[in-house]
N, C-alpha and C positions, 0 to 999 in steps of 0.2 A: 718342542718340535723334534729334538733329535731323540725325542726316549721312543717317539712314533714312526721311526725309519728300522725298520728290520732286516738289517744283511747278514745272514747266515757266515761262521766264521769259516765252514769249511768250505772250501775250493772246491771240492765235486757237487756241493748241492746247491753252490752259486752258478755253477751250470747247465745244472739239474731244470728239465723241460718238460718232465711229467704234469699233465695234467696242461698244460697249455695248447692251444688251439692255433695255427698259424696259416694263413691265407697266405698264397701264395700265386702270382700273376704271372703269366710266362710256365706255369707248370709244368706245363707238357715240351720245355724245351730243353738242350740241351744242357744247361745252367739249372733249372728252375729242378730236375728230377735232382740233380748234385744236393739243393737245398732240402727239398723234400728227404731226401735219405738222412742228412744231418739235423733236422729235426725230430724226426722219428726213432733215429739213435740215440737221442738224448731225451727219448719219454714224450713227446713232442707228438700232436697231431695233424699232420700235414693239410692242407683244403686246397685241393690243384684246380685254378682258375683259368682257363684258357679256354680260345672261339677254336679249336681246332680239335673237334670231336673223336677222333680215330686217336689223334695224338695222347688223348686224355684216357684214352680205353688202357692204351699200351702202356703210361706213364704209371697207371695205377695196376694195369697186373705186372709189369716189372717190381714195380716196389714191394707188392703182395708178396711174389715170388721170392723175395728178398727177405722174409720174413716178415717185413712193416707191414701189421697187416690194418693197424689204427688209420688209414689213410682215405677220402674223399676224394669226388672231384665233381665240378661243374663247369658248365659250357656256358661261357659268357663272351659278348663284347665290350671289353674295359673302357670303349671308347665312347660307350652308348649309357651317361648317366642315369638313366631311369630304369635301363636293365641293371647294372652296377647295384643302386638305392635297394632295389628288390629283393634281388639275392643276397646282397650283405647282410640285410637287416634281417631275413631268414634266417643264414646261418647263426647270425650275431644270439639269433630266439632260439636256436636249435641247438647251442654248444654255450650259451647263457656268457657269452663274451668270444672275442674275440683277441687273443694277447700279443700276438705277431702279426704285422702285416710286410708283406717282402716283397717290394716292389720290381718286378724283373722281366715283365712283359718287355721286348723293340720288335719293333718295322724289322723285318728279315726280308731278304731278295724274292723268295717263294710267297711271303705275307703281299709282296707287292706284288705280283705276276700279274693280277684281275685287273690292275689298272692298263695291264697292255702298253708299258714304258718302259724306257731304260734307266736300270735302278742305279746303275753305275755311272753313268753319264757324266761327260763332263760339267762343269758348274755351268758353264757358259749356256748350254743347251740342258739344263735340268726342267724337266715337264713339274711346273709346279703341283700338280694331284698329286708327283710323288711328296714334294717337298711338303705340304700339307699335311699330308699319311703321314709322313714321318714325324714332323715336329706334336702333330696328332696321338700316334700312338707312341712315342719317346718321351712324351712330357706332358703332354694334357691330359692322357692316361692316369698317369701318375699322379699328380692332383686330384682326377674324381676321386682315386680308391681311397688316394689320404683326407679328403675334406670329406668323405660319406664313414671310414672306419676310425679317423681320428678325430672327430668330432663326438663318437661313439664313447671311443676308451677314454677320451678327455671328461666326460660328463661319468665315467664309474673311477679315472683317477690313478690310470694306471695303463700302460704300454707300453709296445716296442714296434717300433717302424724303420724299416731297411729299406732305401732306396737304394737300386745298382744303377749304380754310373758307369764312368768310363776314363782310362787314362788319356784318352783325346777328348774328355770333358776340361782336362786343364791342361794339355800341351797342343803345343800343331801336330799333326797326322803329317810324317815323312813320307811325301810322294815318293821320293827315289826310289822303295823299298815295293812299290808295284812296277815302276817303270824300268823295261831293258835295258843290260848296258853291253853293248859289243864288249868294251875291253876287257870284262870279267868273264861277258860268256852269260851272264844274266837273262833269261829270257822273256823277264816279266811272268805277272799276270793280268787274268782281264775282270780281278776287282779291283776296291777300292776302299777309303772310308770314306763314304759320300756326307757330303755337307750338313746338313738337316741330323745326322747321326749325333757328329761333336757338337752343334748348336743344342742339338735336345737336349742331350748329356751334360754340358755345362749347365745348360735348365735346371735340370737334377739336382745338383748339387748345388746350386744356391737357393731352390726350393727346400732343401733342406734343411739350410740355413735359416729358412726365417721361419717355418714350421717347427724349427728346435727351441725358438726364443718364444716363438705362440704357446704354446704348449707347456713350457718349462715346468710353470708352477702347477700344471692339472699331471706331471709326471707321466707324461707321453714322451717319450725319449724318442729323437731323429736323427737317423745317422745313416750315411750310406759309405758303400763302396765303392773304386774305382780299379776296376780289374785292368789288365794288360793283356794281351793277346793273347787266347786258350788254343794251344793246341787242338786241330780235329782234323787231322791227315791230310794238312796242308800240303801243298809241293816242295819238296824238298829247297829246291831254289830260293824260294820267299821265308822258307822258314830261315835257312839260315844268313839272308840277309837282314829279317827284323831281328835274327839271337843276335846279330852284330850291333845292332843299337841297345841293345838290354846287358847291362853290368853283371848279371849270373848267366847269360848267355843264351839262355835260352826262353820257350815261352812257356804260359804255367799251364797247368794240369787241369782239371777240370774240377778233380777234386780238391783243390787247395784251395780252396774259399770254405770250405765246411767249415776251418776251424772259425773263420773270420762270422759268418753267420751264427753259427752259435753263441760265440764269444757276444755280439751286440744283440743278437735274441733276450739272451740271460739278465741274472741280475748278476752278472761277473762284471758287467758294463755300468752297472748302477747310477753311476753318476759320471755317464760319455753320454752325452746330447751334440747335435750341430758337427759331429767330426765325417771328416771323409777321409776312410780307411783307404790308401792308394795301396795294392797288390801289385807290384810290374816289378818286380826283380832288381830294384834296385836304380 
């Protein structure tokens, strides 16, 4: 058994992503171009999946422009199995596997607008269409693309599956840190982490959990992330009452998951299945 496990001794070519093919959900988002760049730094062919067509024009001549010029994309609804089934199994026939799947598509405020509700709303008065969308595309998403591409890599014997979750996937969401406070001067804001968000995101990662024990022995490795709150020119105010809850003080970067994507991409992760990488500072 172990004369048939091949781990490369050197450290750059356990990271080494040349020739690998990586489907990626949420492409076109903020997060999702961050992983796209880190796979295609590391030899790595990116497949940017997202329903948001313009966004997907841009996400691939940015990255073009950028020099990655090995990069894809398709226009898909992740939420819609029979579109999902079609297009995977294309690409799956068009790149003769697929080795990364990066689960990173959510529900965003703008992804909700069409329902014509308030995405932020209190729980009390939450219009269940959103709550639906959300747990929708937060979690049941993420199950199509893993039971249609990991049913795939499990039958050739061999994968890497990343789910992103959330640090309000295992803690409570500090209200205080949107709500005013006269005696600081605090003004608020008028978001929130709406409910259906951390419920999906717990989804996540215990999805992962048992998708890592399914799989174990076909060596389809599952492992996700739980990021912390990414800076993207928040108000001043919020930002620096959530760096008050975060032990390094502030929030992360946008690029500092590359290393974490790569690292469970790879075979540097060879034998990490079922973990959830938490990113928050501490």
């Amino acid at each position: 058994m172990y004369e048939e496990i091949i781990i490369h001794n050197s450290v750059k070519k356990q990271f080494d992503l040349s020739g690998k093919s990586a489907i990626i959900t949420g492409g076109a988002g903020f997060l999702g171009i961050q992983f796209a760049e880190a796979i295609s730094e590391m030899g790595g062919y990116p497949l940017l999946i997202d329903i948001n067509k313009k966004g997907l024009v841009a996400a691939e001549k940015k990255l073009k422009h950028e020099g990655f010029v090995n990069v894809s994309s398709y226009e898909v609804d992740i939420t819609n199995a029979k579109e999902c089934q079609t297009v995977f199994e294309k690409i799956w026939t068009d790149f003769s596997a697929i080795d990364i799947l990066i689960n990173s598509a959510a529900l965003t405020k703008e992804g909700s607008e069409q329902a014509n509700v308030d995405f932020f709303g209190p729980f009390e008065d939450l219009d269940q269409k959103v709550w639906e969308k959300g747990i929708n595309m937060n979690l049941t998403a993420t199950q199509i693309t893993c039971k249609i591409i990991g049913r795939l890599m499990a039958k050739k014997g061999k994968g890497s599956i990343i789910n992103i979750a959330s640090d309000v996937g295992i803690i409570s969401p500090n209200q205080t840190i949107y709500e005013p406070n006269e005696i600081s001067g605090y003004k608020g804001v008028d978001f929130n982490t709406p409910s259906f968000y951390s419920v999906g995101k717990a989804g996540v990662i215990h999805l992962t959990k048992y998708l890592a024990t399914y799989w174990a022995k076909k060596n389809v490795r599952v492992n996700c992330i739980s990021p912390a709150g990414v800076y993207k020119d928040h108000e001043s105010g919020f930002v620096k009452k959530l760096s008050e809850q975060i032990p390094m003080g502030r929030m992360a970067l946008p690029n500092e998951f590359k290393g974490a994507i790569t690292f469970l991409s790879s075979d540097a992760s060879s034998f990490v299945t079922g973990h959830n990488l938490v990113i928050d500072g501490g």
